[in-house]
SEDO-240520 format. One record per residue (C-alpha): residue number from 1; x, y, z. Coordinates in nm, 2 decimals, decimal comma. Example, Ala and Ser with C-alpha at 12.3 -4.5 7.8 and 13.67 -1.06 7.14 Angstrom:
<atoms>
<atom num="1" c1="1,23" c2="-0,45" c3="0,78"/>
<atom num="2" c1="1,37" c2="-0,11" c3="0,71"/>
</atoms>
This chain:
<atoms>
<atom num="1" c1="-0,95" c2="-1,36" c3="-2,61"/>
<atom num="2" c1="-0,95" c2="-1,01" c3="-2,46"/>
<atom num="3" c1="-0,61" c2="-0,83" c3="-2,36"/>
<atom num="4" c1="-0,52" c2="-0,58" c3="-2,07"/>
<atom num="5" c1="-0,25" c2="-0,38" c3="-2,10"/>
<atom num="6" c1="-0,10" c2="-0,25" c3="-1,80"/>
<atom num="7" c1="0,20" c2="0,00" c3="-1,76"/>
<atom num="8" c1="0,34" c2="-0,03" c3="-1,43"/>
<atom num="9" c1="0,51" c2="0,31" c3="-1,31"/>
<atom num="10" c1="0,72" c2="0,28" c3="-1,03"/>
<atom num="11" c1="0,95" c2="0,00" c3="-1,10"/>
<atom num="12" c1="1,13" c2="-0,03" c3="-0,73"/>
<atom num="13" c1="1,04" c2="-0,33" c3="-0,49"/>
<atom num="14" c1="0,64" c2="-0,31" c3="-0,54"/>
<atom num="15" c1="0,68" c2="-0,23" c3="-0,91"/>
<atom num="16" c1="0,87" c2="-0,53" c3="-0,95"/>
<atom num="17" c1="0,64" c2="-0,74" c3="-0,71"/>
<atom num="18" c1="0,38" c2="-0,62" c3="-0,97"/>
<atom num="19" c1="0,58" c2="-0,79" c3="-1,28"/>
<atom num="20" c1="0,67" c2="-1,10" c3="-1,10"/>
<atom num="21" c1="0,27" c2="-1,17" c3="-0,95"/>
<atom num="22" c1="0,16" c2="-1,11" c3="-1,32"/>
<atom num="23" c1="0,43" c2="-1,37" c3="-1,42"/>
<atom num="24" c1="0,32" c2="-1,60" c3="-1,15"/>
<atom num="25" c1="-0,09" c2="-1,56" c3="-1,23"/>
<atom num="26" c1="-0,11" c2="-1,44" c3="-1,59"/>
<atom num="27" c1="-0,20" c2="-1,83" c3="-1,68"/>
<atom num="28" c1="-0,50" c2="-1,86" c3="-1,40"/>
<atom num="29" c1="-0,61" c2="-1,53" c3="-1,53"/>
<atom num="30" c1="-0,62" c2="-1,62" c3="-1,89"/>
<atom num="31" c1="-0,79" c2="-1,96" c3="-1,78"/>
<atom num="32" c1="-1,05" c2="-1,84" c3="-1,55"/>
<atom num="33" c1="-1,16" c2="-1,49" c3="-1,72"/>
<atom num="34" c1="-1,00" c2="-1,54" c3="-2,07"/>
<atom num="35" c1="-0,84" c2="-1,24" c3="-2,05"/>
<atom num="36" c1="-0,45" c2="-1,18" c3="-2,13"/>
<atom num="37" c1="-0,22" c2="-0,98" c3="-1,92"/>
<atom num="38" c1="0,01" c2="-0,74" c3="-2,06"/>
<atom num="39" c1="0,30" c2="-0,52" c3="-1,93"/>
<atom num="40" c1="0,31" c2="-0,29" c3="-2,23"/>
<atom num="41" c1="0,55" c2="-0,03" c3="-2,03"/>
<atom num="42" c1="0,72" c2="-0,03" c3="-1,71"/>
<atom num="43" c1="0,92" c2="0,31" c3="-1,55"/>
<atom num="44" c1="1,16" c2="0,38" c3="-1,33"/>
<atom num="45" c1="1,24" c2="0,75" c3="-1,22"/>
<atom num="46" c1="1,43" c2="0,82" c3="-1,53"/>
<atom num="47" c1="1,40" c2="0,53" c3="-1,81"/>
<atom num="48" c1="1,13" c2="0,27" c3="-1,90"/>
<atom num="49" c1="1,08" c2="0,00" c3="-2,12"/>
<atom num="50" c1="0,82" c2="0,03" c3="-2,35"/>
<atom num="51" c1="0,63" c2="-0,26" c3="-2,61"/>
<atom num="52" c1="0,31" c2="-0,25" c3="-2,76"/>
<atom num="53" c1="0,31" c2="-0,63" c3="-2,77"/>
<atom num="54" c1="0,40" c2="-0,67" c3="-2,41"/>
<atom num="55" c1="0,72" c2="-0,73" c3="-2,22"/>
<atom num="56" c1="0,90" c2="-1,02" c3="-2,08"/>
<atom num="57" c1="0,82" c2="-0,95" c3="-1,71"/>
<atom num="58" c1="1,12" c2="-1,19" c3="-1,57"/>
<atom num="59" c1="1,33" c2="-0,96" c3="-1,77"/>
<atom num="60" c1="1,20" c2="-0,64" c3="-1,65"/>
<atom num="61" c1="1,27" c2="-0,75" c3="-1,31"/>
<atom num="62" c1="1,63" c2="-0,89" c3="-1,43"/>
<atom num="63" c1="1,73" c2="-0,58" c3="-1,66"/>
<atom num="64" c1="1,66" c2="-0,32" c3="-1,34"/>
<atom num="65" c1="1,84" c2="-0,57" c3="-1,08"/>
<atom num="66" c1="2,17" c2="-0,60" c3="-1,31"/>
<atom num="67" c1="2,16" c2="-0,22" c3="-1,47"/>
<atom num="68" c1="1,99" c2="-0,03" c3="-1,21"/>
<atom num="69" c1="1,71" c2="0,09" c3="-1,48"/>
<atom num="70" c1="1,53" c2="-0,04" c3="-1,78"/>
<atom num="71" c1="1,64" c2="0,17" c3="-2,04"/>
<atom num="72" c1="1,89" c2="-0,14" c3="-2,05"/>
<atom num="73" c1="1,60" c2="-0,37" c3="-2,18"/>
<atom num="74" c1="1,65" c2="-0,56" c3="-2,47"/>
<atom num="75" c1="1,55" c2="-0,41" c3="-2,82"/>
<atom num="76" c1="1,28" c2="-0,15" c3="-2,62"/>
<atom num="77" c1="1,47" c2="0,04" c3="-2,31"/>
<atom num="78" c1="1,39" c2="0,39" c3="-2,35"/>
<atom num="79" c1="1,48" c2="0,71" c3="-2,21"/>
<atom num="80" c1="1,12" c2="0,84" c3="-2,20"/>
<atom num="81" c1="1,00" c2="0,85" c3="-1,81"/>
<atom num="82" c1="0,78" c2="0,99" c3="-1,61"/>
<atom num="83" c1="0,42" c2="1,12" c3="-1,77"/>
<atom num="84" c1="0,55" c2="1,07" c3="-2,07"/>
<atom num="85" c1="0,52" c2="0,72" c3="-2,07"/>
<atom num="86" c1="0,13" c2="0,74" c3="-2,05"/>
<atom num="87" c1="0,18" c2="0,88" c3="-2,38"/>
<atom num="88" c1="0,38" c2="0,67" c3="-2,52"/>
<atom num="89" c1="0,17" c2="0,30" c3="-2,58"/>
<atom num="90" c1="-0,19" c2="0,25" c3="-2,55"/>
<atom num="91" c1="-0,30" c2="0,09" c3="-2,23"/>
<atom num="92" c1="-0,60" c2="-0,03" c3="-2,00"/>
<atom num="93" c1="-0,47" c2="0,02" c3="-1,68"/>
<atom num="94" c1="-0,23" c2="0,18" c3="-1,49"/>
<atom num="95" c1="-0,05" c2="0,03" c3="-1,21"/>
<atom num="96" c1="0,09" c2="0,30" c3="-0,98"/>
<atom num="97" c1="0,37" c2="0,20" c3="-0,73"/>
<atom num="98" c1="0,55" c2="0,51" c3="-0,73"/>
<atom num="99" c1="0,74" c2="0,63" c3="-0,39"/>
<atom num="100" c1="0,48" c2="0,80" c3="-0,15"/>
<atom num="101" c1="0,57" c2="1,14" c3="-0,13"/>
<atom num="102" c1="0,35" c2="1,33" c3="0,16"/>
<atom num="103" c1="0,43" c2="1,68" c3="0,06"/>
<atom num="104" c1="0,29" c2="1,72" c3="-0,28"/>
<atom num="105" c1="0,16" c2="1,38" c3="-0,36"/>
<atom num="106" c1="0,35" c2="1,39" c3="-0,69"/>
<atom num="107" c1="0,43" c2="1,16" c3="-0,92"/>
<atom num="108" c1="0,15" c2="0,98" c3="-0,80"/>
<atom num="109" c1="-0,13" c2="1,25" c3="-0,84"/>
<atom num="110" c1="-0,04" c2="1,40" c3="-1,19"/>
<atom num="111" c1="-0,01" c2="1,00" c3="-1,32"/>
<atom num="112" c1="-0,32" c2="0,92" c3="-1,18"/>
<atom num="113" c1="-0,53" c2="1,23" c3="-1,30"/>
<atom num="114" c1="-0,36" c2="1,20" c3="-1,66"/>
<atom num="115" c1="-0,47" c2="0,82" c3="-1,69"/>
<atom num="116" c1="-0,83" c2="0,92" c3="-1,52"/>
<atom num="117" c1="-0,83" c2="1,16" c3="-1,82"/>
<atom num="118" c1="-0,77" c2="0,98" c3="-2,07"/>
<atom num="119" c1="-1,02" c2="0,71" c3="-1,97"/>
<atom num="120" c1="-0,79" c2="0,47" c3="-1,79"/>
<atom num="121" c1="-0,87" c2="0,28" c3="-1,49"/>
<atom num="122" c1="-0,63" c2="0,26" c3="-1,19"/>
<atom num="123" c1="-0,48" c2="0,05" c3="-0,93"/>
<atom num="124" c1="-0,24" c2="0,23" c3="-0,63"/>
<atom num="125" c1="-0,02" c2="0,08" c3="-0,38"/>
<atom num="126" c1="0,04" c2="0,47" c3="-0,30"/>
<atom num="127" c1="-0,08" c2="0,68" c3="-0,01"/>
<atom num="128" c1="0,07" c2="1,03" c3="-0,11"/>
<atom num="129" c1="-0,26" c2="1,17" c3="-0,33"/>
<atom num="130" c1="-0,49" c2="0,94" c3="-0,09"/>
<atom num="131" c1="-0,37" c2="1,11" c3="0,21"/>
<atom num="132" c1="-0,34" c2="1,47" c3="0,04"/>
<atom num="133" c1="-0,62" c2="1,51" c3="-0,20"/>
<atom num="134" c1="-0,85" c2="1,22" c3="-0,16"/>
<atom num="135" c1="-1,18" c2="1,34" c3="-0,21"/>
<atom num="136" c1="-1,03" c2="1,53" c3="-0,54"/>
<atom num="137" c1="-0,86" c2="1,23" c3="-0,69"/>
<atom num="138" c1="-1,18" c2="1,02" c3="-0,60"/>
<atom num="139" c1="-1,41" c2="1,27" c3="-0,75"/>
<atom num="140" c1="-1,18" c2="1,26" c3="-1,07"/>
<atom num="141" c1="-1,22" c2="0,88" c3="-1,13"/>
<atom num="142" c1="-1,60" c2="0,91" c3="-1,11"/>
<atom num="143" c1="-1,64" c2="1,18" c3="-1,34"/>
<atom num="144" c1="-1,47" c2="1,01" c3="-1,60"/>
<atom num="145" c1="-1,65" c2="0,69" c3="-1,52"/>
<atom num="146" c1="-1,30" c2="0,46" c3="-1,43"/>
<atom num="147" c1="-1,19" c2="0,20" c3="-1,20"/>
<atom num="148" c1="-1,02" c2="0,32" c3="-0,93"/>
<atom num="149" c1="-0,86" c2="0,04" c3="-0,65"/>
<atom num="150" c1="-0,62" c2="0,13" c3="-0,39"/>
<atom num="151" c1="-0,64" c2="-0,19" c3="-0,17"/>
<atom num="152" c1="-0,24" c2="-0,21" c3="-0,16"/>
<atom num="153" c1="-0,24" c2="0,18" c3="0,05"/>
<atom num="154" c1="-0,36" c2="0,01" c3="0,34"/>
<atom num="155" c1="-0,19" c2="-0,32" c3="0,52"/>
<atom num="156" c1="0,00" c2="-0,49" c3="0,17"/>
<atom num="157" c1="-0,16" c2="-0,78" c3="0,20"/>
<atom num="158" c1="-0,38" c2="-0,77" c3="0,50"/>
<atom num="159" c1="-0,80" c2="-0,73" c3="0,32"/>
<atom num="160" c1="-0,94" c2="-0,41" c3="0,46"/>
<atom num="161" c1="-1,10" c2="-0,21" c3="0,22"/>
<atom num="162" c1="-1,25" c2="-0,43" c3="0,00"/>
<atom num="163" c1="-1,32" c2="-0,67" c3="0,24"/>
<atom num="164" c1="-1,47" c2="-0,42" c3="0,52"/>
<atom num="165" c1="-1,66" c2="-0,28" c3="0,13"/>
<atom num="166" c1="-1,74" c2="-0,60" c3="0,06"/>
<atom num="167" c1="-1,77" c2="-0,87" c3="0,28"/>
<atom num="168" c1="-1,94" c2="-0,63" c3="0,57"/>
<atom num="169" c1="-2,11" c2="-0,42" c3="0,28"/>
<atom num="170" c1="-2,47" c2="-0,47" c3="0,54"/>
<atom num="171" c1="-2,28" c2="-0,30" c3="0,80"/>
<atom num="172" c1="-2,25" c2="0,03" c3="0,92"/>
<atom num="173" c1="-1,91" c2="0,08" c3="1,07"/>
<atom num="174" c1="-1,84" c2="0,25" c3="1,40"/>
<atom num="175" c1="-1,47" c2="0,25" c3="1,40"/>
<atom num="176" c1="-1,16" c2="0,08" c3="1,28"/>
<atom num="177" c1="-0,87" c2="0,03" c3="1,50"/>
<atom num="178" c1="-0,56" c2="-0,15" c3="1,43"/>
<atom num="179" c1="-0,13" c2="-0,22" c3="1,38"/>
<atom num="180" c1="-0,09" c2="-0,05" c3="1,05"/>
<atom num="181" c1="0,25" c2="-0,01" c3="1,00"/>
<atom num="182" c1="0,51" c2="-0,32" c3="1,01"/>
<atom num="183" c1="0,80" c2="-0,15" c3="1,09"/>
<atom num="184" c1="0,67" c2="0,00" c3="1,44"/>
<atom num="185" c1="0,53" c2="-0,35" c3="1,54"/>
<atom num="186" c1="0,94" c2="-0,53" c3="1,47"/>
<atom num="187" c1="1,05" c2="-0,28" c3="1,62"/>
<atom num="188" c1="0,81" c2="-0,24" c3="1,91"/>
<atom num="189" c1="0,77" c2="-0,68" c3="1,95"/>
<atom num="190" c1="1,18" c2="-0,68" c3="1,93"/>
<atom num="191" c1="1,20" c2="-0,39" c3="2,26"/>
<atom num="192" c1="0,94" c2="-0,60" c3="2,44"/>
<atom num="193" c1="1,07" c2="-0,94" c3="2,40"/>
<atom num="194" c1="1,44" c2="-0,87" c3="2,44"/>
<atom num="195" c1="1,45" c2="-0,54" c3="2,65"/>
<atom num="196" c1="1,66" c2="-0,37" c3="2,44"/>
<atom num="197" c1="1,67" c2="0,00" c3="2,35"/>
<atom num="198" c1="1,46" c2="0,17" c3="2,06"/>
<atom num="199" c1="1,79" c2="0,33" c3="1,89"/>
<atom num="200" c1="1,99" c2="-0,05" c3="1,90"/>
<atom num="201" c1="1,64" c2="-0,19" c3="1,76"/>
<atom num="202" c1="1,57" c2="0,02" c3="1,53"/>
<atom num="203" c1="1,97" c2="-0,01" c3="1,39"/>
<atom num="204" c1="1,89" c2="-0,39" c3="1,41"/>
<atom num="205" c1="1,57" c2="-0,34" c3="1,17"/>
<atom num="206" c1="1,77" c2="-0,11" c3="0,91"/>
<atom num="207" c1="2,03" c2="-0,39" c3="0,89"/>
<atom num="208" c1="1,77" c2="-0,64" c3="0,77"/>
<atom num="209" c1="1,60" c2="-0,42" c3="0,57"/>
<atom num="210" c1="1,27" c2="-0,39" c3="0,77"/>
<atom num="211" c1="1,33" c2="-0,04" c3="0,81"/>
<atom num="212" c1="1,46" c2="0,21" c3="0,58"/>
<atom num="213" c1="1,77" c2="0,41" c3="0,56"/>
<atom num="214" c1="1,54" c2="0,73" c3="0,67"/>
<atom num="215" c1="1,29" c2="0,56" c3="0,89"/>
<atom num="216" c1="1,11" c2="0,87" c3="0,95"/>
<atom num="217" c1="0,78" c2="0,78" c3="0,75"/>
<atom num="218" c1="0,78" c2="0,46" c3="0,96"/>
<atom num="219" c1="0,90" c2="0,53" c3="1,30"/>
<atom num="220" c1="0,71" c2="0,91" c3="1,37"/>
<atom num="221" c1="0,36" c2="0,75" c3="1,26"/>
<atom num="222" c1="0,36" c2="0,96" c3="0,94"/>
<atom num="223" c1="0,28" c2="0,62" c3="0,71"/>
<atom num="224" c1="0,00" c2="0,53" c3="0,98"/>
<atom num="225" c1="-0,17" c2="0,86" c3="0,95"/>
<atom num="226" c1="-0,17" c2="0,83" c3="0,58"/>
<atom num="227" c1="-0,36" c2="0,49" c3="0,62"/>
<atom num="228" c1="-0,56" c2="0,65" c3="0,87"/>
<atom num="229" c1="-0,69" c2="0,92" c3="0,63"/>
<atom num="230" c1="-0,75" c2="0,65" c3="0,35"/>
<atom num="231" c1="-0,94" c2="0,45" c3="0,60"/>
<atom num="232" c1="-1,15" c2="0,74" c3="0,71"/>
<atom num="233" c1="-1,22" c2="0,90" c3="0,37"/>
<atom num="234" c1="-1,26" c2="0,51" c3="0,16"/>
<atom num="235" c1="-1,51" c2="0,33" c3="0,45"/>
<atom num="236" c1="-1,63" c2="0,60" c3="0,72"/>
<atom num="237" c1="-1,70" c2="0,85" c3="0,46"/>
<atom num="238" c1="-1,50" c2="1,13" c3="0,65"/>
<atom num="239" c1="-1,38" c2="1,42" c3="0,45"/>
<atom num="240" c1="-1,02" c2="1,44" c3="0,57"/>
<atom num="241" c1="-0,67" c2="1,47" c3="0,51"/>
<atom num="242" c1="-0,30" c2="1,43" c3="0,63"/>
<atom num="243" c1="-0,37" c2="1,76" c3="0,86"/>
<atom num="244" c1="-0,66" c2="1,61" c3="1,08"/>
<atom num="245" c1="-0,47" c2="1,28" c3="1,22"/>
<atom num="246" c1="-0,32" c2="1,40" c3="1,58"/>
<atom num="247" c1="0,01" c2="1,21" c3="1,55"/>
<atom num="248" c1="0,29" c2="1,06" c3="1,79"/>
<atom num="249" c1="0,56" c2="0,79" c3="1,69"/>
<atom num="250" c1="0,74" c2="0,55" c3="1,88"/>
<atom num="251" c1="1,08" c2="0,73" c3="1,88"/>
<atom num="252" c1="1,04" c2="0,81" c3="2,25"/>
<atom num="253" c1="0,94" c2="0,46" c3="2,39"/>
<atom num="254" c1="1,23" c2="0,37" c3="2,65"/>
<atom num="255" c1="1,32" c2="0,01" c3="2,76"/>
<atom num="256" c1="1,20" c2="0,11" c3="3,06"/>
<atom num="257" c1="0,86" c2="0,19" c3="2,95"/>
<atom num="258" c1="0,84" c2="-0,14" c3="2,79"/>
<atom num="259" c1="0,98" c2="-0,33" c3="3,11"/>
<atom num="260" c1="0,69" c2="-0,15" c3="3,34"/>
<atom num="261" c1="0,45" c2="-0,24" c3="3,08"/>
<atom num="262" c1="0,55" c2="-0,61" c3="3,07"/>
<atom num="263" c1="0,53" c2="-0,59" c3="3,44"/>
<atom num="264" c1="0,15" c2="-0,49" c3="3,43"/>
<atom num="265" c1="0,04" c2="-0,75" c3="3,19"/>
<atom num="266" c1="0,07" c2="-0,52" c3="2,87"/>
<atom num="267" c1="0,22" c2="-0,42" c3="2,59"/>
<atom num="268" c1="0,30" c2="-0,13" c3="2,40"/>
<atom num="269" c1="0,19" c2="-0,05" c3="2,05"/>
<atom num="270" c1="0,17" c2="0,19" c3="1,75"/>
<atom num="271" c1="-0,22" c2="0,21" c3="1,72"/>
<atom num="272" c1="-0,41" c2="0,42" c3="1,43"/>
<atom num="273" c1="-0,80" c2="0,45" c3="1,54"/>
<atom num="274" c1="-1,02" c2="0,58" c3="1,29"/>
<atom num="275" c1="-1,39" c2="0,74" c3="1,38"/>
<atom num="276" c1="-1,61" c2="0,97" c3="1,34"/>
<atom num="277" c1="-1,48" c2="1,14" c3="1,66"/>
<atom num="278" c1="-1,10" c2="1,02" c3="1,65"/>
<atom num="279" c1="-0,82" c2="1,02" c3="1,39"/>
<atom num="280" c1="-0,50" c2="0,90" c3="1,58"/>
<atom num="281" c1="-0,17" c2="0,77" c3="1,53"/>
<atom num="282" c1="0,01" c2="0,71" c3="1,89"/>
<atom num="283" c1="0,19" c2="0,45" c3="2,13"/>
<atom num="284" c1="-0,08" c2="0,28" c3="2,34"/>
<atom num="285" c1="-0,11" c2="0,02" c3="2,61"/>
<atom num="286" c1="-0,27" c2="-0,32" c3="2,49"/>
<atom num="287" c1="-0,33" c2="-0,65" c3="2,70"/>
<atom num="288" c1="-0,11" c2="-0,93" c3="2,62"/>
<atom num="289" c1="-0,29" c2="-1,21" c3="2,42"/>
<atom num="290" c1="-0,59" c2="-0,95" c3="2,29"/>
<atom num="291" c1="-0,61" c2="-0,95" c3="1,88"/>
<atom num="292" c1="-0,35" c2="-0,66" c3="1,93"/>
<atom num="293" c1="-0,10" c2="-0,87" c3="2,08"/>
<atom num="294" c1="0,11" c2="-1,00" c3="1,72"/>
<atom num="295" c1="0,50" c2="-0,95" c3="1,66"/>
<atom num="296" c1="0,70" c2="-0,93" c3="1,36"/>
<atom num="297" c1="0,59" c2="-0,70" c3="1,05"/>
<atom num="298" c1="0,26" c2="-0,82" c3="1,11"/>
<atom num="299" c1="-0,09" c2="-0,58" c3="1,05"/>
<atom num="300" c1="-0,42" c2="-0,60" c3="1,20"/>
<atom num="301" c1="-0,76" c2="-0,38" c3="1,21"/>
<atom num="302" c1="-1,03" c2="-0,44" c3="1,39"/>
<atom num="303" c1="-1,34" c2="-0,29" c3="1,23"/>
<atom num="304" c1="-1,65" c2="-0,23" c3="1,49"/>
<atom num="305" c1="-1,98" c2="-0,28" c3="1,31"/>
<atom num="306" c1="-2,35" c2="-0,22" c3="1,41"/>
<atom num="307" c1="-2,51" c2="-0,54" c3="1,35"/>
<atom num="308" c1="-2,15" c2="-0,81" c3="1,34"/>
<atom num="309" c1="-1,97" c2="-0,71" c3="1,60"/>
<atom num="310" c1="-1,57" c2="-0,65" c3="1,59"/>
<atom num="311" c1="-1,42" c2="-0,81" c3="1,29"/>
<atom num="312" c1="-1,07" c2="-0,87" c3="1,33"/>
<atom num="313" c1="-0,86" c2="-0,91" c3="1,00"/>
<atom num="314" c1="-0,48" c2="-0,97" c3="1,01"/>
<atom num="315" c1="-0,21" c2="-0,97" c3="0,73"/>
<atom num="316" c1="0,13" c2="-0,92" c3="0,62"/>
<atom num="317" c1="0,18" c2="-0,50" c3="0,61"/>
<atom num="318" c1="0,48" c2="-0,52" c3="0,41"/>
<atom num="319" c1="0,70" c2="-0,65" c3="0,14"/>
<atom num="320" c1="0,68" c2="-0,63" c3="-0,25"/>
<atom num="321" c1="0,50" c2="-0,96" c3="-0,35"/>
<atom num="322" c1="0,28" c2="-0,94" c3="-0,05"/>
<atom num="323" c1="0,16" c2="-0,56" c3="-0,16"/>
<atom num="324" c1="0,18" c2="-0,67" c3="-0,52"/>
<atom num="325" c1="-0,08" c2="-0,90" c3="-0,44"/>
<atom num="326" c1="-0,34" c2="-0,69" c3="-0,31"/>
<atom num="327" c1="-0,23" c2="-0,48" c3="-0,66"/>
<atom num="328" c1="-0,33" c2="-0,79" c3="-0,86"/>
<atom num="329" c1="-0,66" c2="-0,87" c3="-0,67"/>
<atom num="330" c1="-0,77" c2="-0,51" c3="-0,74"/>
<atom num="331" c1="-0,64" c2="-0,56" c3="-1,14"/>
<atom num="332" c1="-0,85" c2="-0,88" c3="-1,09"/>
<atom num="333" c1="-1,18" c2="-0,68" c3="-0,93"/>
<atom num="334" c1="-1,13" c2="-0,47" c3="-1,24"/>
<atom num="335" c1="-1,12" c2="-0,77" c3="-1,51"/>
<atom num="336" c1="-1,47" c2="-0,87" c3="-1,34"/>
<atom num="337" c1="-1,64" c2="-0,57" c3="-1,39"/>
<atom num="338" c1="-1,53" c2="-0,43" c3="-1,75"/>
<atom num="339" c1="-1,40" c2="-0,76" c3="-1,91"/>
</atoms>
């Protein structure tokens, strides 16, 4: 039986969504493609755990839960962190769910280019490099002949890129608009059903943990231009970055604005349109009951085609299991191709 060894970097709510999917499907995978999944080393900002024969991945999750960081694994917590880890164990692929950082794409882009280098193929739930320096880090992975997936960038769990790469791989695609960020859309479908204000809302969604402490990534469009740039580089083939969306958030919607929307049959939404002519993030007016019309932390794209039409696809944008999932199917993609 053939192994993959994984390190997952990144051991926060998607790195540990990561561990427990693997947990969850390692036995399906070894039945179906007779390949074993390893987690060889997992990192946190400062410590990892680190074992050539694999790790215990109920125990990663436990040991960072209870301690904070995996140095306090059993028998192989480490200090060693950060690119040093690459070093550290041999490996197959690496599974990169570090934060998304928008200024200087880093840890994500040094990771990535150091496992391209070394021959490794890898899978990215991050948007940071995508959004920066795609054609660069693309370019990188194709001159060293790896696997590069980044399905988890874009929507968690909602099928976009490989499915519009894919599925609609006979089509030439006109545009792609769509919800892209799950945050907005709470907080947006919360304003519009109760008429409440976007400041007691958006307090509301930091209490359950929808939105972050600093919502700022979320609530000023900045994580929807990201996907917009992945979407235009990855399936329209535009050379862009970060710098070409024209962005708005929703941070100056009013009550009032929703109410008059309401009124007029509509409602108001945080909607990313990609095309050759358009890259924009901003609040727009949709019709109640079109495919844009969906609450909660919900996602959608439609992607306009040449020969099928709009092709609506719809999915769960966030949360650590649901991104880790689209992580594993691109692990899986992998395990067909070189396995």
């Amino acid at each position: 039986m053939k192994e993959c060894k994984v390190i997952v970097m990144g051991f926060g709510a998607v790195g540990q969504g990561v561990a427990r999917a693997i947990s969850l499907k390692k036995d399906m995978i070894k039945e179906r493609f007779d390949v074993e999944l390893k987690i060889v080393a997992a990192a946190d900002s400062s410590s990892s755990a680190i074992c050539a024969d694999g790790l215990d991945e109920e125990l990663l999750v436990n040991t960072k839960n209870e301690f904070g960081k995996l140095s306090n694994y059993p028998e192989y917590g480490s200090t060693i962190s950060g690119l040093n880890v690459l070093d550290a164990v041999e490996y197959d692929c690496l599974m990169e769910a570090t934060p998304t950082n928008i200024t200087d794409a880093e840890p994500a882009l040094s990771l990535t280019l150091k496992a391209f280098k070394a021959g490794k193929d890898v899978v990215t739930s991050n948007k940071g490099h995508l959004a920066l320096k795609f054609k660069e880090v693309v370019s990188e992975a194709e001159k060293n002949n790896v696997e590069f997936k980044y399905e988890a960038s874009v929507g968690g769990a909602m099928p976009i890129i490989n499915f519009t790469k894919e599925t609609l791989s006979s089509c030439g695609i006109k545009s792609i608009v769509g919800i892209l960020n799950g945050t907005t859309n709470y907080i947006l479908s919360r304003m519009a059903s109760e008429g409440s204000s976007y400041d007691i809302t958006l307090k509301e969604s930091q209490e359950l943990g929808i939105a972050e402490t600093d919502p700022t990534q979320d609530v000023e469009g900045i994580d929807a231009a990201c996907k917009t740039v992945i979407l235009a580089n990855s399936l329209l083939g535009i050379d862009a970055t970060y710098s070409d969306v024209d962005v708005e958030g929703i941070s100056n919607i009013t009550s009032q604005a929703m109410d008059l929307a309401r009124k007029e049959g509509y409602l108001i939404k945080l909607i990313a349109e990609v095309s050759k002519d358009k890259l924009q993030v901003s609040p727009r007016l949709i019709k109640k009951g079109s495919a844009f019309d969906l609450s909660g932390t919900l996602n959608m794209a439609t992607v306009r085609t040449d020969l099928a039409g709009d092709v609506s696809v719809i999915g769960l944008g966030a949360g650590s299991l649901e991104t880790a999932s689209a992580m594993l199917t691109d692990l899986i993609s992998i395990l067909k191709v070189k396995y």
